[in-house]
C-alpha positions as CSV (number, residue, x, y, z in Angstrom):
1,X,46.3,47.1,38.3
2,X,47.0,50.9,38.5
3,X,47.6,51.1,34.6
4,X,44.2,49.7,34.1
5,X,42.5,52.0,36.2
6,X,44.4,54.8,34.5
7,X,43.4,54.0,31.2
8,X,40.0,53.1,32.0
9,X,39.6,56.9,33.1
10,X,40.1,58.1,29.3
11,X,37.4,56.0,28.0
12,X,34.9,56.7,26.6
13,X,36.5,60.3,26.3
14,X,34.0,63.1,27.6
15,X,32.1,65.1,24.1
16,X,31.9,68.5,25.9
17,X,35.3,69.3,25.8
18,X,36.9,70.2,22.4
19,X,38.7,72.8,20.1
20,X,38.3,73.7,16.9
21,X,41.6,75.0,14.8
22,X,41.4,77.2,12.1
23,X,44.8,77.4,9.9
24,X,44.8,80.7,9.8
25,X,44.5,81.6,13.7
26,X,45.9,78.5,14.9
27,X,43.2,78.7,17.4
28,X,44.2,81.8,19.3
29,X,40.9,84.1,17.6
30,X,37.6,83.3,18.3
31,X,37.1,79.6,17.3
32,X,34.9,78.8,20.6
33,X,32.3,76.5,19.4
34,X,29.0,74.6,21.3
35,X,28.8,71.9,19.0
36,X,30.3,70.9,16.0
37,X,28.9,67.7,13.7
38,X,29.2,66.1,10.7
39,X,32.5,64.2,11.5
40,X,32.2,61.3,9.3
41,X,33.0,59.1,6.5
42,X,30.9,56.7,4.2
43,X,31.7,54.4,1.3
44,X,29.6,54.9,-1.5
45,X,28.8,51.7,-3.5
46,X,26.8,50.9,-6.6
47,X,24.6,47.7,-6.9
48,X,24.8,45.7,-9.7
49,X,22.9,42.4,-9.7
50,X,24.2,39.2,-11.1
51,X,23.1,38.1,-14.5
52,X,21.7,35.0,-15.0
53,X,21.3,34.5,-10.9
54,X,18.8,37.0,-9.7
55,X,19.0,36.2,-6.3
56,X,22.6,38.2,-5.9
57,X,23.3,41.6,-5.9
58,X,26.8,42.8,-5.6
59,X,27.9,46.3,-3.8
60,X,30.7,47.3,-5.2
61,X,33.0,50.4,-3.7
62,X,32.3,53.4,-5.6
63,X,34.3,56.1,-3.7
64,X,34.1,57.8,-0.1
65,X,31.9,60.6,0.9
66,X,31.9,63.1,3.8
67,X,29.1,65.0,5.2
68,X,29.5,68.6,6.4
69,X,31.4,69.8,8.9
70,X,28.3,72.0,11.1
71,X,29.7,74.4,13.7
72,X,27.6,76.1,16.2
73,X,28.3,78.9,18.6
74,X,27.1,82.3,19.7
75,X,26.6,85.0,17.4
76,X,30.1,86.4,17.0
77,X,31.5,90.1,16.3
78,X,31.8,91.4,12.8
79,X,35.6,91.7,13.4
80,X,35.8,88.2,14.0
81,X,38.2,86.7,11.6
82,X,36.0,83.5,10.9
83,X,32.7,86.2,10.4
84,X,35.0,87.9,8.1
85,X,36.2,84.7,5.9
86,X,32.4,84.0,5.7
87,X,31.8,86.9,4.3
88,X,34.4,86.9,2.0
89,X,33.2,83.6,0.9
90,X,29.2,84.0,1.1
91,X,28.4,87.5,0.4
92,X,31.4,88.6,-2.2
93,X,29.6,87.0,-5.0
94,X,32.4,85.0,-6.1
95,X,34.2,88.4,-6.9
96,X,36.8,87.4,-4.4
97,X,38.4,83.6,-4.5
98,X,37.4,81.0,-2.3
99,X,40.2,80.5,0.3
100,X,40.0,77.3,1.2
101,X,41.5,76.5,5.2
102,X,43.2,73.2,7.0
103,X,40.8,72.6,10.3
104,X,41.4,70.0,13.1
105,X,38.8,69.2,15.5
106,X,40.3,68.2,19.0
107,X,38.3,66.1,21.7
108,X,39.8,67.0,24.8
109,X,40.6,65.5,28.1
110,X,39.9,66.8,31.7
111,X,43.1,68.3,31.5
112,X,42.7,70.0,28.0
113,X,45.2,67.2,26.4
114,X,43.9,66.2,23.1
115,X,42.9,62.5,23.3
116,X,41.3,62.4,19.6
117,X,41.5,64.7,16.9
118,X,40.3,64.6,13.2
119,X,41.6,66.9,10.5
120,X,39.8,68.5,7.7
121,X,41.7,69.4,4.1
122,X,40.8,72.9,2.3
123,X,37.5,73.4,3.8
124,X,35.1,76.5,3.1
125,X,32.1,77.7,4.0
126,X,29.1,76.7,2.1
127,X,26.3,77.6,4.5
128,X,26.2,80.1,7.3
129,X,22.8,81.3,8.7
130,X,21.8,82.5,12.0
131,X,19.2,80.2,14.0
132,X,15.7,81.3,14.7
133,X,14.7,84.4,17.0
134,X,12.4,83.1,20.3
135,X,10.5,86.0,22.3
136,X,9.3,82.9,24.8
137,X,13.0,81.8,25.5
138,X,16.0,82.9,27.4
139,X,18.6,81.2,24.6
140,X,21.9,82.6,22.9
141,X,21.5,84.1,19.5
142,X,23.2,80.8,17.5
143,X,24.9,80.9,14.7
144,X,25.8,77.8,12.2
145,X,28.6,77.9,10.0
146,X,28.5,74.8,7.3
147,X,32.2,73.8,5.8
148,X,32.9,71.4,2.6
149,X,35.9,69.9,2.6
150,X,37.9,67.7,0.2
151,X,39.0,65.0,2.7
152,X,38.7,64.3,6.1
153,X,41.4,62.3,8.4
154,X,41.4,60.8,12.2
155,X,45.1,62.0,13.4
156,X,44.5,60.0,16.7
């Protein structure tokens, strides 16, 4: 009876509480986000309809597609190591090559123990603006950093 109440404490795990890991910090620079989105996978498929018997139409598989990974957070300094890789990647004008990072996203417990975490292969930044200005309200200057990536994985 214990065990059950145990484990029925971890589910459905909290969404506040998560880290984002960038390869080359390993998380200990600034990688404090407010939200990140865009964890996903989706099969594409291609219809093809049945000759002769026009009331069928097949889906067949076509290959797996992944949205964007969005981060949001506060406006960050321009020493930041993540400000600087978007820079290096947005505003060098492809002069410089695209470094391409591993990330993992962590979904953390009460207790800051990872309880699901999904990893991201050689992701870059595609998109990076800076949210709109408000004079009427008392908000954070937010940033969004958009990353492409070439597959995506749930590790737990």
């Amino acid at each position: 009876m214990l065990d059950f109440l145990k484990q029925s404490t971890d589910y459905p795990p909290p969404a506040f509480y998560f880290k984002v890991v960038f390869s080359h910090t390993a998380g200990l620079s600034d990688t404090a986000f407010q939200e990140v989105s865009g964890i996903g996978t989706q099969m594409e498929t291609e219809d093809v309809t049945e000759g002769g018997e026009n009331r069928f139409i097949h889906h067949l598989p076509k290959g797996v597609k992944h949205p964007n990974l969005v981060l949001k957070r506060g406006i960050a300094k321009t020493t930041s190591p993540l400000v600087l890789w978007c820079r290096q990647t947005l505003e060098a004008g492809l002069m410089l090559p695209i470094l391409p990072q591993h990330i993992i996203v962590f979904l953390l417990n009460e207790r800051g123990i990872p309880t699901r975490s999904w990893s991201f292969s050689n992701a870059y930044p595609i998109n990076w603006e800076v949210e709109a200005f408000n004079s009427t309200k008392n908000e954070v200057a937010i940033e969004k950093i958009e990353l492409s990536y070439n597959y995506s994985m749930r590790i737990q």
